[in-house]
Phi, psi and omega in degrees: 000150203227122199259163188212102178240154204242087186257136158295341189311186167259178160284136202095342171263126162086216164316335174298328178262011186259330189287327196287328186268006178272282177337282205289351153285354186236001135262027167273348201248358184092005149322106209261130159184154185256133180235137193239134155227208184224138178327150167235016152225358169267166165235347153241010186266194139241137165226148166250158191188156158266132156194129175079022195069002218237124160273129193232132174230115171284120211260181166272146181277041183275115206083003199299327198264001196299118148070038204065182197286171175110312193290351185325123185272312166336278197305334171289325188326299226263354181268314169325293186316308203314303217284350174285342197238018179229119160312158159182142185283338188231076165294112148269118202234112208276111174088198153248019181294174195275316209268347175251015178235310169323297184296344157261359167285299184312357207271357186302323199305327180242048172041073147271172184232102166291105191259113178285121168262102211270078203284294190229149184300083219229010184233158185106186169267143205043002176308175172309328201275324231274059203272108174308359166203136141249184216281328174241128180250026165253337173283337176309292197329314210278321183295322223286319160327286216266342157300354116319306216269318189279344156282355172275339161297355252208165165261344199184123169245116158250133213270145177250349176218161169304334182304321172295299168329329223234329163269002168290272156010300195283339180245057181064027184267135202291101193312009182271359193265017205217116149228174189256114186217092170315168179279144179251195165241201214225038200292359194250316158326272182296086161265127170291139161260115146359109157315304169301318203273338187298325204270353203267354185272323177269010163060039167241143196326098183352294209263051211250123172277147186214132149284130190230110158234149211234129191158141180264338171235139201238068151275184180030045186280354173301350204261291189300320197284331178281001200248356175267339151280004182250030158223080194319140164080340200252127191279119166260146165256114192259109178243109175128171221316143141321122264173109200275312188308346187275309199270318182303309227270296177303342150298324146346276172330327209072007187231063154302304198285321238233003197249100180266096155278118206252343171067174198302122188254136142314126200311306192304324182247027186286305184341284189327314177292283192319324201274308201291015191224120196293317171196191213217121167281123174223100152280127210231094188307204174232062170250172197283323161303335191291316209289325185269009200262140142255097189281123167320309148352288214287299183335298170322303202289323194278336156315318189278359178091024168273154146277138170262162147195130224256132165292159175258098196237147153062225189274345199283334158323288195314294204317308191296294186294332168298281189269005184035077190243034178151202203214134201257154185190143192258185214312307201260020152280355214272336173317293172279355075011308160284333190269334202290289187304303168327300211248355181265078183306349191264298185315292205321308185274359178268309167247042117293319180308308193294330196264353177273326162281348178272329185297338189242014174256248199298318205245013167279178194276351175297334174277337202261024191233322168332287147324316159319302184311326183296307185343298187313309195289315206287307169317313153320317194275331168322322176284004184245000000 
């Protein structure tokens, strides 16, 4: 079967790895697919590459930020021609953005079957979108509209949170069309390491306590950063681009000096990084992106075998009482929650064990594209 995936991202980023590790599981299985994202270095070219068996086509990013990602008029040109002038039994198209949608609505011209992939909440009050300014402030209007209007268009919607389900459901997609398949992990990727070998390979102090989050956009660090002062001696560790906003808000804090910003680590040395930290944090304001969000992170940490602590915002709940990988505390509990795991070796090494075995169970993507696959199939066969 010859899959066709649409992502808005730059590559590596955002919605790019959920599309990318779904692919490479379903080509372990004889799948043919392709995935189109966007250079995060050419501005008119296109490239291609193989990886994990996954054909990946690099579109160019020229325009790729107008007013958010997706608009490149190149990169829609060249995906539209792609998709007019190629077969594939599936356009799976990850989000609405333009550049992740269009091109499968031409592709209707040769009875493909589209499935919308509902990732993040992004129209509405507290959505993604939900900004005091843009740059065209008509392109806000036109998302908050066509992220609804292109899942209804779809043959099949899958949703990444119960929230997202349930708001599939409410603006009318027919439930036998719609599931729920959260972002997994990579446990074949992502591996625990020792701590000690990890600190001793990055040359970082043994008896050093570290917090640790992992994210290329490091929002809602207002959460973590007051409970990392009322804690002397204990270091957060930020893994991924260096974030000047980042940086403002801990001196705000006061824990500059106490602040490892490590800037972009490659998938290959993510292990390595993820191991230098006793435990691992995900701050969730309580907005409507969060509650529809599954966050990819929380993935990241229990593959590498860390214990978390978690806002209890969205699905971070379920998760947390089902597999038990951490320990949820609302904003001005995070303090005592993080030093309890900090200072408990036993609690600590018991729900890492957990989350690193959920990372190879329940929740890898291998199990969760299992459900995908049926989906697929179930859709297929509905169209005929």
């Amino acid at each position: 079967m010859r899959l066709l995936f649409l992502n808005h991202n730059y590559r590596y980023l955002g919605t790019y790895q959920r599309a990318f590790h779904i692919g490479r599981v379903l080509v372990q299985r004889g799948y043919s697919v392709t995935l189109f994202t966007v250079s995060p270095r050419h501005r008119w070219r296109m490239t291609q590459s193989v990886s994990e068996g996954v054909r990946i086509v690099e579109m160019p990013n020229f325009g790729q930020n107008y007013s958010g990602e997706g608009y490149g008029p190149l990169d829609n040109l060249l995906r539209c021609f792609h998709s007019l002038t190629h077969r594939y039994d599936i356009i799976h198209m990850f989000d609405h953005k333009p550049n992740a949608t269009f091109a499968g609505l031409v592709g209707r011209l040769h009875g493909v079957t589209l499935i919308a992939d509902w990732t993040d909440w992004w129209g509405g009050p507290g959505g993604i979108n939900d900004v005091p300014k843009r740059r065209v402030p008509a392109v806000g209007k036109f998302e908050e509209w066509w992220e609804i209007k292109s899942k209804l268009l779809a043959d099949g919607v899958v949703t990444g949170s119960t929230a997202l389900y349930q708001r599939a459901l409410d603006v009318g997609c027919p439930p036998e069309k719609v599931i729920c398949i959260p972002n997994g992990s990579a446990p074949d990727l992502i591996r625990p390491v020792p701590v000690a070998e990890a600190r001793q390979r990055l040359g970082v102090p043994q008896d050093r306590k570290i917090v640790g989050f992992f994210g290329m956009g490091q929002g809602d660090m207002e959460i973590i950063m007051p409970a990392i002062r009322q804690l002397p001696n204990v270091w957060l560790m930020v893994i991924g681009p260096k974030n000047q906003r980042v940086l403002d808000q801990a001196r705000y804090f006061g824990i500059a000096d106490r602040l490892w910003q490590t800037d972009f680590v490659p998938e290959e040395e993510l292990s390595w990084y993820l191991a230098c930290a006793d435990v691992m944090c995900l701050p969730l304001s309580d907005r409507a992106a969060n509650r529809g969000r599954s966050p990819g992170k929380f993935m990241f940490y229990m593959a590498a075998g860390r214990p978390t602590v978690a806002s209890p915002v969205g699905d971070v709940p379920i998760i947390m009482e089902t597999y038990r990988v951490g320990l949820l505390a609302r904003d001005e509990e995070f303090a005592d929650a993080l030093w309890r795991l900090l200072t408990d070796d036993a609690l600590r090494e018991e729900l890492g064990q957990n989350a690193r075995r959920t990372a190879e169970t329940g929740l890898s993507w291998s199990c969760l594209v299992d459900q995908l696959e049926e989906f697929y199939l179930r859709i297929l066969s509905s169209k005929r």
